[in-house]
C-alpha positions in Angstrom: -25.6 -18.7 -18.2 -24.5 -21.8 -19.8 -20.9 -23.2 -18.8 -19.6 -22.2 -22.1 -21.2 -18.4 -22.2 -19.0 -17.9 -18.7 -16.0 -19.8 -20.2 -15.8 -16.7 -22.8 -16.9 -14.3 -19.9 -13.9 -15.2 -17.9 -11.5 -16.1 -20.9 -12.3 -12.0 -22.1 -12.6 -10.4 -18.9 -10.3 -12.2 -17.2 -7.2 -13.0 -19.2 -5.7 -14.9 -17.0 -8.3 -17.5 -17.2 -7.4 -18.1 -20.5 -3.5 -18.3 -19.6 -4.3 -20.9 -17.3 -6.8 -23.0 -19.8 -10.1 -22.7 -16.9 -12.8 -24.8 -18.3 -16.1 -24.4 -17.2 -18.0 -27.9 -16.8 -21.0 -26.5 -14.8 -22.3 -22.7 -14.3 -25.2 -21.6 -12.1 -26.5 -19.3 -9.5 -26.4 -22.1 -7.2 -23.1 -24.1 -8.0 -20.2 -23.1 -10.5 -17.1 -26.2 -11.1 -14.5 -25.6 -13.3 -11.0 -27.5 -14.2 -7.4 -26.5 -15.0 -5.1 -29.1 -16.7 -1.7 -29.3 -15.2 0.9 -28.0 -18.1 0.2 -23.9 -17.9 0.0 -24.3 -14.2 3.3 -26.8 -13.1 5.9 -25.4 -10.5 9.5 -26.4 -10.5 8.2 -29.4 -8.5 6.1 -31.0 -11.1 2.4 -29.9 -9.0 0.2 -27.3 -9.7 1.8 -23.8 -8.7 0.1 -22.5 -5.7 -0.9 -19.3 -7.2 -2.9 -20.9 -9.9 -4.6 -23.4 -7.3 -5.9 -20.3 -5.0 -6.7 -18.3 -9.0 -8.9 -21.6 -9.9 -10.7 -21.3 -6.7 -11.1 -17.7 -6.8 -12.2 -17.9 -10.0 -15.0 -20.7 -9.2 -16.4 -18.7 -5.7 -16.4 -15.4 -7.7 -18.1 -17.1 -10.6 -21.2 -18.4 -8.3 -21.3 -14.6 -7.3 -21.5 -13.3 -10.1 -24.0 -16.0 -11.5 -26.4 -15.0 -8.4 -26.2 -11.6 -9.0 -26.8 -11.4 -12.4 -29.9 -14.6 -11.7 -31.2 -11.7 -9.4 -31.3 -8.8 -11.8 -28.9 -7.0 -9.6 -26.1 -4.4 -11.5 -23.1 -4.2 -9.7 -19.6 -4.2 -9.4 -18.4 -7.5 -7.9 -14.8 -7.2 -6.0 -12.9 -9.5 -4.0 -12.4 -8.0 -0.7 -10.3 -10.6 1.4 -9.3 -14.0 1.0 -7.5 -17.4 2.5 -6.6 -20.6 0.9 -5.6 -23.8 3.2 -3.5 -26.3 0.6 -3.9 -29.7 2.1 -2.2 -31.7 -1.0 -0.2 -31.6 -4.0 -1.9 -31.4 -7.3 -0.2 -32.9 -10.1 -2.6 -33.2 -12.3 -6.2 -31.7 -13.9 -7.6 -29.8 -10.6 -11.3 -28.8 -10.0 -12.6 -26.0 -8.4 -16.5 -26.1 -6.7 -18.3 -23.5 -5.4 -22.2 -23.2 -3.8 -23.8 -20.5 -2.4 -25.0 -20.9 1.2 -28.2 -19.2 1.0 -28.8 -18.9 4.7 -27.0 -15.4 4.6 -28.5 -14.3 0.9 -31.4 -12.6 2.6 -29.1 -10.4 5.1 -26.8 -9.3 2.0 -30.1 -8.5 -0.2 -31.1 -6.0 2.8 -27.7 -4.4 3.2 -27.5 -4.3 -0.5 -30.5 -2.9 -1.0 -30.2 0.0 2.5 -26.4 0.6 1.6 -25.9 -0.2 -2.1 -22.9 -2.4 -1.2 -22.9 -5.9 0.6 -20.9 -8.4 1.3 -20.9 -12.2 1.1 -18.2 -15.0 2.0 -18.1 -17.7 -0.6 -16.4 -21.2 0.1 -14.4 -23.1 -3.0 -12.8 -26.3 -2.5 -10.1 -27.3 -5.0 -9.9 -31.1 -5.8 -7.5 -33.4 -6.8 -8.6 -36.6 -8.3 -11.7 -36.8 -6.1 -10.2 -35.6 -2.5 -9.8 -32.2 -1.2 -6.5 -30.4 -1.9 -7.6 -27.2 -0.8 -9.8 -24.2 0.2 -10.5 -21.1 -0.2 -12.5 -18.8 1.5 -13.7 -15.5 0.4 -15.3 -12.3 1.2 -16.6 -10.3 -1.7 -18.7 -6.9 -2.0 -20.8 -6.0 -4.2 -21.2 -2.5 -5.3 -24.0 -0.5 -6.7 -23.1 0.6 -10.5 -26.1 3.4 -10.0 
């Protein structure tokens, strides 16, 4: 999927995407990295809202998933099951989100998957803020058999 086919995937699936102007500058099974400006996202403090920062990277970790999923041929339902985000600065300012796959546990999800028709994975996003890490977010999603 190219960065702008999952820009309109997540700006019509995902509404709030588009509230929150998400850009997509790369999109792949392996690696998704997409931006937020600043304006639709400030606090009363003049930084990036926190909610928005922890959407971003949500966004970004489910995005690989769902990129890997559909790079595998596999139909399912994609859900967020549990999730943490560590804020380590301030954004005030156009904020990336980056998110890889660690492929050392694809082959144990692909067997559960495959037994159980539901698996889960934990995917990593780190928000950035003008080249250093602002945050992270950690989470755990399932994916669920749509036969």
């Amino acid at each position: 999927m190219t960065p702008e086919a999952l820009r309109s995937y997540l700006h019509d699936h995902i509404p709030l995407s588009r509230a929150m102007a998400v850009e997509v500058l790369e999109a792949s099974a392996e690696h998704v990295l997409l931006q937020a400006p600043l304006a639709p996202n400030i606090n009363m403090h003049g930084t990036m809202f926190g909610g928005s920062a922890a959407t971003l990277a949500l966004l970004a970790a489910w995005s690989v998933m769902h990129l890997k999923l559909e790079a595998e041929g596999i139909a399912s339902q994609l859900v967020i099951h549990r999730t943490a985000t560590e804020y380590l600065l301030p954004i005030s300012g156009l904020a990336q989100a980056s998110a890889s796959l660690d492929d050392s546990g694809w082959p144990t999800f692909l067997q559960t998957y495959q037994r159980r028709g539901r698996a889960r994975l934990t995917v990593t996003a780190e928000l950035l803020y003008e080249g250093k890490l602002a945050g992270r977010l950690t989470g755990e999603f399932v994916a669920i058999s749509e036969a």
